[in-house]
C-alpha positions in Angstrom: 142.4 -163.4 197.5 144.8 -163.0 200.3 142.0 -162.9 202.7 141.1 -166.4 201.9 144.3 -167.6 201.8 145.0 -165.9 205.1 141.7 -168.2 207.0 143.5 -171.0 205.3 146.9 -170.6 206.8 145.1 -169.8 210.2 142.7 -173.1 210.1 145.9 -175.0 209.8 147.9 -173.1 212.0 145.0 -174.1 214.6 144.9 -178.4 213.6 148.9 -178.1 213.6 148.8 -176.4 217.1 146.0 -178.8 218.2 148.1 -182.2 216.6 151.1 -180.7 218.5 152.8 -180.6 215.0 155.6 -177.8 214.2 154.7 -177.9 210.4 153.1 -178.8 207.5 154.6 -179.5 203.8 152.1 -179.9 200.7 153.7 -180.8 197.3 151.0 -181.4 195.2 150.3 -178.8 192.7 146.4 -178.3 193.8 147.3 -178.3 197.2 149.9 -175.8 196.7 147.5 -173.6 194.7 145.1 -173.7 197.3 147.1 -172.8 199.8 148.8 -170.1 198.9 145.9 -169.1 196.3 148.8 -168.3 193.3 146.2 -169.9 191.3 147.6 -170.2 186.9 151.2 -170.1 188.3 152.2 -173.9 187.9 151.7 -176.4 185.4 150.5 -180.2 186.1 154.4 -181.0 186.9 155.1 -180.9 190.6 157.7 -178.4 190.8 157.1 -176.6 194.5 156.1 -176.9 197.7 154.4 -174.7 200.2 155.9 -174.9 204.0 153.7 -173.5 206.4 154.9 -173.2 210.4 153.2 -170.9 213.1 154.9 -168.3 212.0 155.8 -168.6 208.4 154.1 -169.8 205.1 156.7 -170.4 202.0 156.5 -171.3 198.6 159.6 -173.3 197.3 159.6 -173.5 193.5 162.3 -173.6 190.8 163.6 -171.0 188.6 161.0 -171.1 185.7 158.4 -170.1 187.9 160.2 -167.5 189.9 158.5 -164.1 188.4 155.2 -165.9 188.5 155.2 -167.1 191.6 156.8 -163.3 193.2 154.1 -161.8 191.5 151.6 -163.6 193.1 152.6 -163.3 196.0 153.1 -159.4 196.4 152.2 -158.5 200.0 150.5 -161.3 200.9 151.3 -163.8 203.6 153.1 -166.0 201.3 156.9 -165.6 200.9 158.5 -167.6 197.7 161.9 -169.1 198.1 164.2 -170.8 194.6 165.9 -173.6 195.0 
């Protein structure tokens, strides 16, 4: 898993760096999934959001998804932040 999630983050890395962009937010919940590949973590409500920069990728999601998300992301790229 963290493999593909890792040529993810790196092919946007590259079109931010090529766009001149400094980030990149997704909100939407597949989007989100895909990104960061915590795939069965959210329901259908929109309740994160992944940030990914040239250095840094981070999930952003709410207290009732805060052991799911940590879990999924163990040492992976992927840092998870509660707001």
């Amino acid at each position: 898993m963290f493999m593909d999630v890792a040529s993810r983050l790196a092919g946007l890395r590259l079109k931010l760096q090529e766009a001149d962009y400094g980030a990149f937010v997704a909100r939407s919940v597949s989007n989100v999934t895909y990104l960061s590949g915590f795939d069965g973590v959210w329901d259908t409500e929109p309740s994160s959001l992944i940030l990914i920069t040239a250095a840094d990728a981070i999930v952003v999601t709410d207290s009732r998804f805060r052991d799911a998300s940590c879990d999924a992301a163990g040492d992976g790229p992927i840092s998870v932040r509660i707001a």
